[in-house]
VMD Tcl script that draws the C-alpha trace (Angstrom):
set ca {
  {-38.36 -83.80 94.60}
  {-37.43 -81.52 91.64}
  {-35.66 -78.74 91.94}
  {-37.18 -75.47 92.81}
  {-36.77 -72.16 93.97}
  {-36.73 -71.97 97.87}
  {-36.34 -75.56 98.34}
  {-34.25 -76.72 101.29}
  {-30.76 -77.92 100.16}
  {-30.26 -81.98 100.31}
  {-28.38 -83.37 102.78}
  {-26.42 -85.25 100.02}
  {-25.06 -81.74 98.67}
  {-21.03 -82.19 98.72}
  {-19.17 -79.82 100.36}
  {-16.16 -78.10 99.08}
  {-13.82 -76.97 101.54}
  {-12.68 -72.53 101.22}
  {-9.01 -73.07 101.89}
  {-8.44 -69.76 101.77}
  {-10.89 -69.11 104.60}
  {-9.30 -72.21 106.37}
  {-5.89 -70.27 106.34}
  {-7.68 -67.21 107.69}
  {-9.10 -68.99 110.50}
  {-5.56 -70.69 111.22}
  {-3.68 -67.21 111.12}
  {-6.46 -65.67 113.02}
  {-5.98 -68.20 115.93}
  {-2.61 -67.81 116.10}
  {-2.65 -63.87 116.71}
  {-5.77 -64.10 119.21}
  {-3.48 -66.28 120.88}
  {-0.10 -64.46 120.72}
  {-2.17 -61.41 121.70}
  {-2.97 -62.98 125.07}
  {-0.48 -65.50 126.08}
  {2.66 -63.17 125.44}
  {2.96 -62.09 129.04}
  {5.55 -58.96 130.53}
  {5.98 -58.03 133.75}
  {5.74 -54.39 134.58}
  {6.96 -53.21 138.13}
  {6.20 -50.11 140.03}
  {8.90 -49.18 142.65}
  {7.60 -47.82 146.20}
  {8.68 -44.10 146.56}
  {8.86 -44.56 149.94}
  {11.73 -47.12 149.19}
  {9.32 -50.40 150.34}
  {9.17 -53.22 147.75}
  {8.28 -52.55 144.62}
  {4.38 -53.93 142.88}
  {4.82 -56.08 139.95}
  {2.21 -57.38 137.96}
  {2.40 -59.70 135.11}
  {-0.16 -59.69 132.38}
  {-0.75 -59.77 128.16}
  {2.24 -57.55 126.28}
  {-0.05 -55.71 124.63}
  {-2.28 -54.88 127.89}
  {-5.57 -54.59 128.15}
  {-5.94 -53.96 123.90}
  {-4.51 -57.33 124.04}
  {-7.63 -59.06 125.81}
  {-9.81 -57.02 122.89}
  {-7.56 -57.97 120.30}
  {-7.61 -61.22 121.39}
  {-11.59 -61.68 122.19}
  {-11.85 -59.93 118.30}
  {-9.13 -63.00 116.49}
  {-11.26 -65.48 118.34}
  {-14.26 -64.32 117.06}
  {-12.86 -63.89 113.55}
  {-11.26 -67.35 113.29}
  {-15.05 -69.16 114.46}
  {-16.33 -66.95 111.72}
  {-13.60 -67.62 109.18}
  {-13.64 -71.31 110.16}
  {-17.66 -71.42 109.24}
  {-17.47 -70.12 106.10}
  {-14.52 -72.57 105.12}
  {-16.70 -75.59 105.57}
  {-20.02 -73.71 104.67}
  {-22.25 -75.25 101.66}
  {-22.15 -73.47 98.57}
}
mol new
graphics top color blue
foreach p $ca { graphics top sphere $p radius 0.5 }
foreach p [lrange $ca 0 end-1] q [lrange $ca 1 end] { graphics top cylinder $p $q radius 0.2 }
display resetview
């Protein structure tokens, strides 16, 4: 079929990989990650002198769940457009 405007694009079409995307998607991972498996403990002592309440959970808190949820989504995205066709 000859080329024209609005035609699907063949299958056969090479793709060129976007390293530079690639790299984002990498580095993107890495700090979703980082965001939510760096874990603290924080502790909370009785005042009425019982045991203290610890809880352990992301460093960054609960920003660290969005900040995490947001580097996922931005390393699929970045990940897409590396292999995308051009």
């Amino acid at each position: 079929m000859p080329d024209q405007p609005g035609a699907p694009d063949d299958d056969r079409t090479p793709r060129r990989i976007g390293w530079g995307w690639l790299a984002l998607s990498v580095l993107a991972a890495v700090a979703a990650f980082l965001a939510v498996a760096v874990q603290v403990r924080r502790c909370v002592e009785d005042p009425s002198g019982g045991e203290a309440l610890c809880t352990t959970g992301p460093a960054l808190g609960t920003g660290g769940w969005m900040v995490g949820l947001a580097g996922a989504c931005l390393a699929v995205y970045a990940f897409r457009r590396a292999f995308a066709r051009r």
